[in-house]
C-alpha positions in Angstrom: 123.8 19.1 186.8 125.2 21.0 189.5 128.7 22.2 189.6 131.6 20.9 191.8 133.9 22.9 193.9 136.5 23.5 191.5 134.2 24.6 188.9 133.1 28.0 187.4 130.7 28.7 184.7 130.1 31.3 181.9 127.3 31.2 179.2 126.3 27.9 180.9 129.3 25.8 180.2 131.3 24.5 183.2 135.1 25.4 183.2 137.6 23.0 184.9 140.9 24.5 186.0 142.8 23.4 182.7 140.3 25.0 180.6 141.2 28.3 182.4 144.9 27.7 181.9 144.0 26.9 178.2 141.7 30.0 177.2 144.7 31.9 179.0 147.4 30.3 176.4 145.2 30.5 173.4 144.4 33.7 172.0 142.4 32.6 168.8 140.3 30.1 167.4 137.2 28.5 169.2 137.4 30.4 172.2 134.2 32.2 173.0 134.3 36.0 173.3 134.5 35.6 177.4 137.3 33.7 177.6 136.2 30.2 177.9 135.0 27.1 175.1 131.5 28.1 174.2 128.6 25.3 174.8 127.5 25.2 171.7 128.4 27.2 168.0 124.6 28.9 168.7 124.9 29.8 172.0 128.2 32.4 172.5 128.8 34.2 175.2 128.2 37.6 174.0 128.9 40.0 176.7 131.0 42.0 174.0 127.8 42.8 172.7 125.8 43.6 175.2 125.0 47.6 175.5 123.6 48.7 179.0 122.0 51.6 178.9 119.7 54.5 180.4 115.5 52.7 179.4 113.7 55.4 177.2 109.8 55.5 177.4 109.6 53.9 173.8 111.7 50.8 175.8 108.6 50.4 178.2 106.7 47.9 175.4 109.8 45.4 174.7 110.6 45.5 178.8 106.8 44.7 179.4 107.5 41.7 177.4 110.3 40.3 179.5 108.5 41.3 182.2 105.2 39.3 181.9 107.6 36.6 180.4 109.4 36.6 184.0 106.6 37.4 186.6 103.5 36.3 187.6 102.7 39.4 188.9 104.2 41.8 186.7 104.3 44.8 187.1 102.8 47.7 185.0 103.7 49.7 182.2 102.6 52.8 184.3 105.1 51.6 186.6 107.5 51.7 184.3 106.9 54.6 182.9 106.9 56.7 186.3 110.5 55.3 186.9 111.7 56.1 183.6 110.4 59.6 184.6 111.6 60.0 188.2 114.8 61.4 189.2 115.8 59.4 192.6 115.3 56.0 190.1 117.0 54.8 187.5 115.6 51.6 184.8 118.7 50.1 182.9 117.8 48.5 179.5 120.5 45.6 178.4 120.3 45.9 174.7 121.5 43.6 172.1 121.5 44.7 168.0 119.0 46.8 169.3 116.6 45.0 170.6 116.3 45.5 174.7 117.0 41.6 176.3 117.1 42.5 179.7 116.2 45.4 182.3 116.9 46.3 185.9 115.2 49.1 187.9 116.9 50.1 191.3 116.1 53.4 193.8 117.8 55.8 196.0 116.5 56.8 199.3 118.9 58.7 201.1 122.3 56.5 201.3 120.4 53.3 200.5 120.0 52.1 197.2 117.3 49.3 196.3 117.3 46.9 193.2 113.6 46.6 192.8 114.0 44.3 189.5 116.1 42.5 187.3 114.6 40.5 184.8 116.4 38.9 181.5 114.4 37.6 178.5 114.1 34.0 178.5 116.2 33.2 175.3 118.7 35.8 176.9 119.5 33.9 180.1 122.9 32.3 181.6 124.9 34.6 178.8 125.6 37.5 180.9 122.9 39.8 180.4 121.8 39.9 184.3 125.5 40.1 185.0 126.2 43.2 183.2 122.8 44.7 184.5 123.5 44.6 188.3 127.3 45.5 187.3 125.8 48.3 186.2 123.8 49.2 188.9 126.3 48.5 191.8 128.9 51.1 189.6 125.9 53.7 189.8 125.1 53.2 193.0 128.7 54.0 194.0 128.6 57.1 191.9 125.4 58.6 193.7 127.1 57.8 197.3 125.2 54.6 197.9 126.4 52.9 201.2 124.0 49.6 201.3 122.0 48.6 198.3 119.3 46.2 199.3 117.2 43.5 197.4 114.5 40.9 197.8 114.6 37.2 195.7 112.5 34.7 196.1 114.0 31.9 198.3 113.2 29.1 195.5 115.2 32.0 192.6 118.2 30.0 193.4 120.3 31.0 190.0 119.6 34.9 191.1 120.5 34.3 194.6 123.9 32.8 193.1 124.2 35.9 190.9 123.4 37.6 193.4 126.1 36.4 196.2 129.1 36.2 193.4 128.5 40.2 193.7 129.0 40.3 197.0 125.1 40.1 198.1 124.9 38.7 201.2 121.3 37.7 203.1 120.0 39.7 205.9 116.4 38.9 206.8 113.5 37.1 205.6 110.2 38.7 204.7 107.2 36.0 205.0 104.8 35.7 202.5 106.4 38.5 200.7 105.3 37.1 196.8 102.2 36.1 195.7 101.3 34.0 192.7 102.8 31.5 194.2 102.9 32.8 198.1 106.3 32.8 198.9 109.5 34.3 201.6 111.9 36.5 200.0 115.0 36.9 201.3 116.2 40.0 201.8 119.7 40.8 200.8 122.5 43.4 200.9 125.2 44.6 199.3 128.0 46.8 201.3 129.6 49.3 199.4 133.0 51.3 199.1 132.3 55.2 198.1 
């Protein structure tokens, strides 16, 4: 189903202008910890709950998981494990009762910052784990004095590329055949920021 103009969504369940003036006027009951009706009783939004915090080594296992779950080229757990290590990178874990549900992994080269992936675990997905992540990552980069921070998306990832512009991602170039497994353009985008 896609969304109308008018319409806004949070843990997958559309909002309609008088649901936002209702979760405003009601302060308890069946309102969802975000602020809006939840879809279902076993689906909350639980952004409340979601910790994001620096990946540990002993993370790399549980991220490799909603990696290969995500990819088809994943990438490896030496990969990981460098960036874990390095000082100009940073990996992100999103954890949830301890368990890590999401990840993102993002780069500094001089003024630029790059977001080279942002993956959620499937059964995590549209309940504001990937939200939180490149929240997290934009409020870093602004701490290290990050003026542009760049990333590539598939052109057919159209619920990232939404994610994506709703931070203020914007598309500046197209890189052919960038993806294999299928062989696909990404598009490149960027994100201008205040330091």
């Amino acid at each position: 189903m896609q969304a109308s103009p008018g319409r806004r969504r949070c843990c997958g369940s559309p909002t309609w202008s008088r649901m936002r003036v209702w979760s405003r006027r009601r302060r308890v009951g069946s309102r969802s910890i975000c602020g809006r009706r939840p879809r279902s009783e076993g689906r909350r939004c639980m952004a409340d709950e979601i910790v994001i915090r620096p990946a540990r080594v002993e993370d790399v296992p549980q991220i490799m998981a909603i990696e290969r779950a995500s990819y088809s080229m994943p990438w490896t757990e030496a990969t990981f494990r460098g960036l874990i290590e390095r000082s100009d990178a940073d990996v992100l874990a999103a954890e949830v009762g301890g368990r890590v549900v999401g990840y993102a992994a993002w780069w500094v080269v001089v003024d630029q910052g790059e977001l080279g992936n942002l993956a959620v675990a499937p059964e995590w997905r549209r309940r504001g784990v990937g939200t939180r992540l490149l929240e997290a990552v934009i409020e870093q980069s602004r701490g290290r004095g990050v003026r542009e921070l760049f990333l590539e998306v598939r052109v057919s990832n159209d619920g990232a590329q939404r994610l994506y512009q709703r931070h203020g991602f914007r598309e500046v170039g197209r890189r052919r055949n960038y993806y294999s497994a299928p062989v696909e353009d990404a598009l490149v985008m960027c994100k201008l920021l205040d330091v």
